[in-house]
The first five atom37 places (N, CA, C, CB, O) and aatype in JSON, in Angstrom:
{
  "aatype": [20, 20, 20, 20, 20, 20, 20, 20, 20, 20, 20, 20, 20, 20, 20, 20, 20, 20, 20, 20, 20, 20, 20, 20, 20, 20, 20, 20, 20, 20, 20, 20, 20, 20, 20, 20, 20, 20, 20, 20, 20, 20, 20, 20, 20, 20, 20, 20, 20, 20, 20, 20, 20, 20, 20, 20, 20, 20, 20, 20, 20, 20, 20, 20, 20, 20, 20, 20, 20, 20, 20],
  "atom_mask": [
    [1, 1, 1, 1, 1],
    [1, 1, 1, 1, 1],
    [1, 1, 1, 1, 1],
    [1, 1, 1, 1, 1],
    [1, 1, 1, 1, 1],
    [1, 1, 1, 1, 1],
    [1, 1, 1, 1, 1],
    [1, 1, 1, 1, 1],
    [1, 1, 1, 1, 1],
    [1, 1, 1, 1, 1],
    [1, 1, 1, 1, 1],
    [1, 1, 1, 1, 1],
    [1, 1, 1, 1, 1],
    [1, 1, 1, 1, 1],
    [1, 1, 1, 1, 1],
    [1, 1, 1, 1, 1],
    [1, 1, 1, 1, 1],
    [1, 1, 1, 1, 1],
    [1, 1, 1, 1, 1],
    [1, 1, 1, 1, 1],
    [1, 1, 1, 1, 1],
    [1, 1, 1, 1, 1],
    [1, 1, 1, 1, 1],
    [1, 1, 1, 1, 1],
    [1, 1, 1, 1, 1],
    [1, 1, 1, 1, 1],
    [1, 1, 1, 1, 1],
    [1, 1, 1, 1, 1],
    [1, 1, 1, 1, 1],
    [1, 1, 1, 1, 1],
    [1, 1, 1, 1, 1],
    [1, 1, 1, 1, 1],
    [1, 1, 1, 1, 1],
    [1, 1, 1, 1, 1],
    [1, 1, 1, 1, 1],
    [1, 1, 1, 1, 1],
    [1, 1, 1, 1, 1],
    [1, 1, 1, 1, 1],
    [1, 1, 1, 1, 1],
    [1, 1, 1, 1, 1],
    [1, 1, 1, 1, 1],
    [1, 1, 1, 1, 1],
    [1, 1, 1, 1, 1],
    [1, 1, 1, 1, 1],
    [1, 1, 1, 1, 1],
    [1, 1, 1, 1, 1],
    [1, 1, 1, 1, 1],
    [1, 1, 1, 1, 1],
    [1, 1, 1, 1, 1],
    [1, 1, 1, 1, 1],
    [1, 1, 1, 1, 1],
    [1, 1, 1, 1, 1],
    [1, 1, 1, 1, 1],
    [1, 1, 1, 1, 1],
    [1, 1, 1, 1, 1],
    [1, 1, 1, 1, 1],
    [1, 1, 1, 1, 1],
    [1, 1, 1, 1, 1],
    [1, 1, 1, 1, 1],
    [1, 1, 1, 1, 1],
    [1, 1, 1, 1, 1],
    [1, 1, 1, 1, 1],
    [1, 1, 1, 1, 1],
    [1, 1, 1, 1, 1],
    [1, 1, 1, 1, 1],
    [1, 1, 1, 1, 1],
    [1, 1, 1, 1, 1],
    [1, 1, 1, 1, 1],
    [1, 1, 1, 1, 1],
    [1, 1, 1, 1, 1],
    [1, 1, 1, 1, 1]
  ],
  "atom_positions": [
    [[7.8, 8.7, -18.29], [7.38, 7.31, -18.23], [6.95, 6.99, -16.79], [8.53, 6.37, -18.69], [7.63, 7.52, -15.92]],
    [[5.88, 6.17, -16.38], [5.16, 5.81, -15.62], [6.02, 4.02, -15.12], [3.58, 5.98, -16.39], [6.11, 3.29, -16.11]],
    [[6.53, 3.44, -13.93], [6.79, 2.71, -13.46], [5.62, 1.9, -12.15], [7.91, 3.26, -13.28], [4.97, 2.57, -11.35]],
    [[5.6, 0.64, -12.21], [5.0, 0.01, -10.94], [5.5, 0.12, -9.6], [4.97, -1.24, -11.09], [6.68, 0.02, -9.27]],
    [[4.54, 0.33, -8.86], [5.33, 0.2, -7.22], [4.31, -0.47, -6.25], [5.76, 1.9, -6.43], [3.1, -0.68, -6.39]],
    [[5.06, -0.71, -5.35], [3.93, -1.32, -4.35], [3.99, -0.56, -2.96], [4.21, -3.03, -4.04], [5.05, -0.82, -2.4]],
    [[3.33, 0.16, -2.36], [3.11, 0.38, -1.37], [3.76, -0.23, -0.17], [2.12, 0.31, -1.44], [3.69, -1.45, -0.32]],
    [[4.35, 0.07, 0.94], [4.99, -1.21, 1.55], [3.84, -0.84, 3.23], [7.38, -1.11, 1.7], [3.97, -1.66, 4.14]],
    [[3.04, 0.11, 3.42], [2.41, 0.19, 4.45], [0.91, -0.76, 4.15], [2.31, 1.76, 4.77], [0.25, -1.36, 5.0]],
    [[0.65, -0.65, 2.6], [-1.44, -1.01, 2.13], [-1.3, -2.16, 1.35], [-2.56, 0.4, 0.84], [-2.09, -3.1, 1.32]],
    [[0.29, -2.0, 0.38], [0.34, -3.07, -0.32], [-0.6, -3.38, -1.57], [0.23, -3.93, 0.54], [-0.85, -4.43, -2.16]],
    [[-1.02, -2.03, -1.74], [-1.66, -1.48, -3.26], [-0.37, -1.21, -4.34], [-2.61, 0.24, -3.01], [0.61, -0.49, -4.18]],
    [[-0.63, -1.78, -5.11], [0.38, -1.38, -6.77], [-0.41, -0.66, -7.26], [0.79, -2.59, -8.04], [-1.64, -0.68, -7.35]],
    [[0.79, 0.37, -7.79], [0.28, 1.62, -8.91], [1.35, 2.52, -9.57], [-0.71, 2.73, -8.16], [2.49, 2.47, -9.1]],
    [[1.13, 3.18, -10.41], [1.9, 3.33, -11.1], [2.76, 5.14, -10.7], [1.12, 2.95, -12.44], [2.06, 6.1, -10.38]],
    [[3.87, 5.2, -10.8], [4.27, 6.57, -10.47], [5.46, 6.99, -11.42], [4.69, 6.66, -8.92], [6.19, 6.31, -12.14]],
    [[5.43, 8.01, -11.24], [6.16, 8.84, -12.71], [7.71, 8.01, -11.87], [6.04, 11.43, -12.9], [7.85, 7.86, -10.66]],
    [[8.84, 7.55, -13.1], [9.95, 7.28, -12.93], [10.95, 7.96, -11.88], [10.28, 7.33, -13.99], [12.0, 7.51, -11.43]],
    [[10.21, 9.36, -11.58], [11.66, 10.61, -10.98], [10.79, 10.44, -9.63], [11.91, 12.84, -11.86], [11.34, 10.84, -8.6]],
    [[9.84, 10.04, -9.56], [8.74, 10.28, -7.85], [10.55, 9.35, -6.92], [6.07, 8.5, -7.74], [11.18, 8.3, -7.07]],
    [[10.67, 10.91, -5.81], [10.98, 10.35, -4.67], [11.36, 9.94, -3.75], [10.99, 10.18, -4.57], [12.41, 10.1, -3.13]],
    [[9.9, 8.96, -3.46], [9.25, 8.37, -3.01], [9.93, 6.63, -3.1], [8.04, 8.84, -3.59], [10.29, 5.88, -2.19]],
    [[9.9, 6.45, -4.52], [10.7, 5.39, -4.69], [11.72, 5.06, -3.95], [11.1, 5.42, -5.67], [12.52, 5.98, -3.83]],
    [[12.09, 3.77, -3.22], [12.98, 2.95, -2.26], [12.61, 3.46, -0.95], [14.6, 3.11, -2.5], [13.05, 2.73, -0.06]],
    [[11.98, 4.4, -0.54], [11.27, 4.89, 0.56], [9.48, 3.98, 1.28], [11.06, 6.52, -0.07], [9.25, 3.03, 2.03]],
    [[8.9, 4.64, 0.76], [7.78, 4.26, 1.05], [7.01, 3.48, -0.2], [7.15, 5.41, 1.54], [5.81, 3.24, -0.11]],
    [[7.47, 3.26, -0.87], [7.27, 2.63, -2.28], [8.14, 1.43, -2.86], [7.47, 3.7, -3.22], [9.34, 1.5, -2.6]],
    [[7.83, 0.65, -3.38], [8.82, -0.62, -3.8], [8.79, -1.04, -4.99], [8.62, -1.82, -3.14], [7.84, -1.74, -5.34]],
    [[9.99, -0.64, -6.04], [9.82, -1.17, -7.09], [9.73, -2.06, -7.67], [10.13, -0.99, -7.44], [10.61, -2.89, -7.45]],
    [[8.76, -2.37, -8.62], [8.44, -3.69, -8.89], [9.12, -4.23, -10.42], [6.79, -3.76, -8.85], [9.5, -3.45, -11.3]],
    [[9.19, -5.79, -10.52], [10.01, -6.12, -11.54], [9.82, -5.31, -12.45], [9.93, -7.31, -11.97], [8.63, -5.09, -12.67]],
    [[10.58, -4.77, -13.1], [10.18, -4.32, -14.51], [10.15, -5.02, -15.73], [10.86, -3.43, -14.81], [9.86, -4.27, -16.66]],
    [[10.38, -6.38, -16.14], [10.05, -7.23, -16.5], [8.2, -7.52, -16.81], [10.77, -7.88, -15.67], [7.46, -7.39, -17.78]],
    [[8.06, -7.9, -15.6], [6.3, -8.23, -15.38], [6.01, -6.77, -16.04], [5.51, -8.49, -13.35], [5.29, -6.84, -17.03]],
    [[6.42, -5.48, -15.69], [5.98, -3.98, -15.4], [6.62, -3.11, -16.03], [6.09, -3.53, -14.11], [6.63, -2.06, -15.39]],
    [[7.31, -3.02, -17.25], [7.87, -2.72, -18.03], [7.08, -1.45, -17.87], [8.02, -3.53, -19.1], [5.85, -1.36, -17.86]],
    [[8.47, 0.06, -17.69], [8.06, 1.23, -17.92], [6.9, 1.49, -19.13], [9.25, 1.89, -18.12], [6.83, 0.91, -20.21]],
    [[5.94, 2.64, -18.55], [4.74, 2.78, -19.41], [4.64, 4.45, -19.76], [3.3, 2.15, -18.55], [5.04, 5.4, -19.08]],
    [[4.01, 4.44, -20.96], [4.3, 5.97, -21.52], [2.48, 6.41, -20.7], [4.58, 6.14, -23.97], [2.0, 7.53, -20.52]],
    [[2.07, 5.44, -20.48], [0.43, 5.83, -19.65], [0.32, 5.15, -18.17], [-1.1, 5.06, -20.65], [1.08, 4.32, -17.67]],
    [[-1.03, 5.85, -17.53], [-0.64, 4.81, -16.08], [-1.66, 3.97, -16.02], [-0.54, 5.54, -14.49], [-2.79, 4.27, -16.41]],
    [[-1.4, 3.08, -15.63], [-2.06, 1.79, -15.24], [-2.98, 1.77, -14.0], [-1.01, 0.81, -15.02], [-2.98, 2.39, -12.94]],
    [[-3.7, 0.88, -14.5], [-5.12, 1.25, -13.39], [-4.5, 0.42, -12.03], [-7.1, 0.36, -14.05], [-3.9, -0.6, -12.36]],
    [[-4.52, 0.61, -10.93], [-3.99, 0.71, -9.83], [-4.62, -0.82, -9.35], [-4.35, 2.15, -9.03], [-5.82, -1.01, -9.53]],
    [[-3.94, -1.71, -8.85], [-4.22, -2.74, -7.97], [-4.31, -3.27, -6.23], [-3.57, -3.27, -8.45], [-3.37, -3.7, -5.55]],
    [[-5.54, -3.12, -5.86], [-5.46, -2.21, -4.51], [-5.87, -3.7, -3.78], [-6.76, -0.53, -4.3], [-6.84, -4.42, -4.05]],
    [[-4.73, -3.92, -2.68], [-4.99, -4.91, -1.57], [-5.79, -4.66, -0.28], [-3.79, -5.28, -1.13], [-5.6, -3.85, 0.62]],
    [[-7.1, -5.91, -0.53], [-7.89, -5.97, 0.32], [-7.72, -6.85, 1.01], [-8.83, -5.92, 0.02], [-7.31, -7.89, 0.49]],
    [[-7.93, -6.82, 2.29], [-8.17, -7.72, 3.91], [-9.34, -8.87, 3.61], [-8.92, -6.45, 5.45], [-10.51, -8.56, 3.39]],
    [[-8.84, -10.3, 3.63], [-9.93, -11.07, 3.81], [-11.27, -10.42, 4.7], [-9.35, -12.28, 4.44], [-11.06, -9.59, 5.58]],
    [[-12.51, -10.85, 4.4], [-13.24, -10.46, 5.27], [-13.26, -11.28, 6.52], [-14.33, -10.33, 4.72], [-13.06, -12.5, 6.58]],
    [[-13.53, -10.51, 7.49], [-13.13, -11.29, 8.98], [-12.03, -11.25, 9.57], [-13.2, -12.58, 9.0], [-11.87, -11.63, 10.73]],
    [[-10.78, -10.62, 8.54], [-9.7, -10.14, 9.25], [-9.65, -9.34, 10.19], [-9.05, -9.72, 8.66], [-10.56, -8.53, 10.35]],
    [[-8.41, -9.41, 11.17], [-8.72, -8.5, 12.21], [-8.05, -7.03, 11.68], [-8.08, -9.08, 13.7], [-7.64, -7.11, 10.52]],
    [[-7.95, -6.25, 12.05], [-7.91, -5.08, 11.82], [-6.58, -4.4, 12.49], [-9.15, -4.6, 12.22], [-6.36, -4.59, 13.69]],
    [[-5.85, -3.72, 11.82], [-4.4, -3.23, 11.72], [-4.16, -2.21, 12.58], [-4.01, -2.76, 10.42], [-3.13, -2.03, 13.23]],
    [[-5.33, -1.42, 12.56], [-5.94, -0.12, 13.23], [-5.72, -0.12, 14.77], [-7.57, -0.02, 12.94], [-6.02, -1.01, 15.57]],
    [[-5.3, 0.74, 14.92], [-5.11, 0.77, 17.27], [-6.17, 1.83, 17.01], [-2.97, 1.62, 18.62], [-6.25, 2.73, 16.17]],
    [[-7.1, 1.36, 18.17], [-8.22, 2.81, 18.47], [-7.64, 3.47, 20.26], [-10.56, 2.01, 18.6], [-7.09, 2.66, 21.0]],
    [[-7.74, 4.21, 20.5], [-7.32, 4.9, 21.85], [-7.77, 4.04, 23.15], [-8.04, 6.41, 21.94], [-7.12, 3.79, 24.17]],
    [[-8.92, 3.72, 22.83], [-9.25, 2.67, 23.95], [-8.33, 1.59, 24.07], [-10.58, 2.02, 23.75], [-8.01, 1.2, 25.2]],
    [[-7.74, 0.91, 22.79], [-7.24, -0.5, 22.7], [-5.87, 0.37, 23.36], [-7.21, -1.5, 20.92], [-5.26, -0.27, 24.22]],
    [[-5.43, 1.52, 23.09], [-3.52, 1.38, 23.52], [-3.93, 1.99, 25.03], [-1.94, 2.74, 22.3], [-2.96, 2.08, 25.78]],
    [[-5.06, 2.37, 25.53], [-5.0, 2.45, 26.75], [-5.57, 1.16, 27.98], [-5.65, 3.64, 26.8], [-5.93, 1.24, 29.16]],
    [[-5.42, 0.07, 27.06], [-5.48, -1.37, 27.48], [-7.2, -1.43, 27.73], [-4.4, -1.74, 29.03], [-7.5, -2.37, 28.47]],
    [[-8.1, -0.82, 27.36], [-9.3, -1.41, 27.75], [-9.95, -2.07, 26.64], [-10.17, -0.46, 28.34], [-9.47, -1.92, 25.52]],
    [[-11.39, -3.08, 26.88], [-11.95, -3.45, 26.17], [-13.1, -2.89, 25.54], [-12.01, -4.23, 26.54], [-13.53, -1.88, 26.09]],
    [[-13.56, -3.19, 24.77], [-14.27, -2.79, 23.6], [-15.79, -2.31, 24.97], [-14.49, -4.42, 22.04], [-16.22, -1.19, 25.24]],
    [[-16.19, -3.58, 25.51], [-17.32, -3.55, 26.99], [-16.88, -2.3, 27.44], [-17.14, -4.89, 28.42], [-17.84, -1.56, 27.6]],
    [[-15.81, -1.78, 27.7], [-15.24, -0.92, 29.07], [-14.97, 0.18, 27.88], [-13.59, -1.64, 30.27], [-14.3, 0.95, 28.56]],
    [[-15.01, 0.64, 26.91], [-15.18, 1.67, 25.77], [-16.11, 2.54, 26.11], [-15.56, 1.14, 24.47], [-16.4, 3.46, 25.34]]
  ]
}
């Protein structure tokens, strides 16, 4: 059986076999109620960044304190 989880780094839901783990680690189980174990997997629900958000990402320039100009 196939269970919901959520990602806790992307914050994408998807579905992973019951024994993955992964589960309470890098994964978060989700109500099972709403998500009631599934004998198939479910098409995956993937969290996107408003557009114009800033960005999560460190590039080498940014942790060596310079600006994007000085790149």
């Amino acid at each position: 059986m196939f269970v919901r989880v959520r990602d806790k780094d992307t914050g994408h839901q998807f579905d992973v076999a019951e024994t993955d783990p992964r589960i309470g680690g890098p994964f978060e189980l989700l109500n099972r109620k709403t998500y009631p174990p599934s004998p198939v997997i479910r098409p995956a629900k993937h969290r996107l960044r408003p557009a114009g958000a800033a960005s999560t990402h460190t590039t080498e320039s940014a942790e060596a304190g310079m600006t994007d100009k000085e790149a």
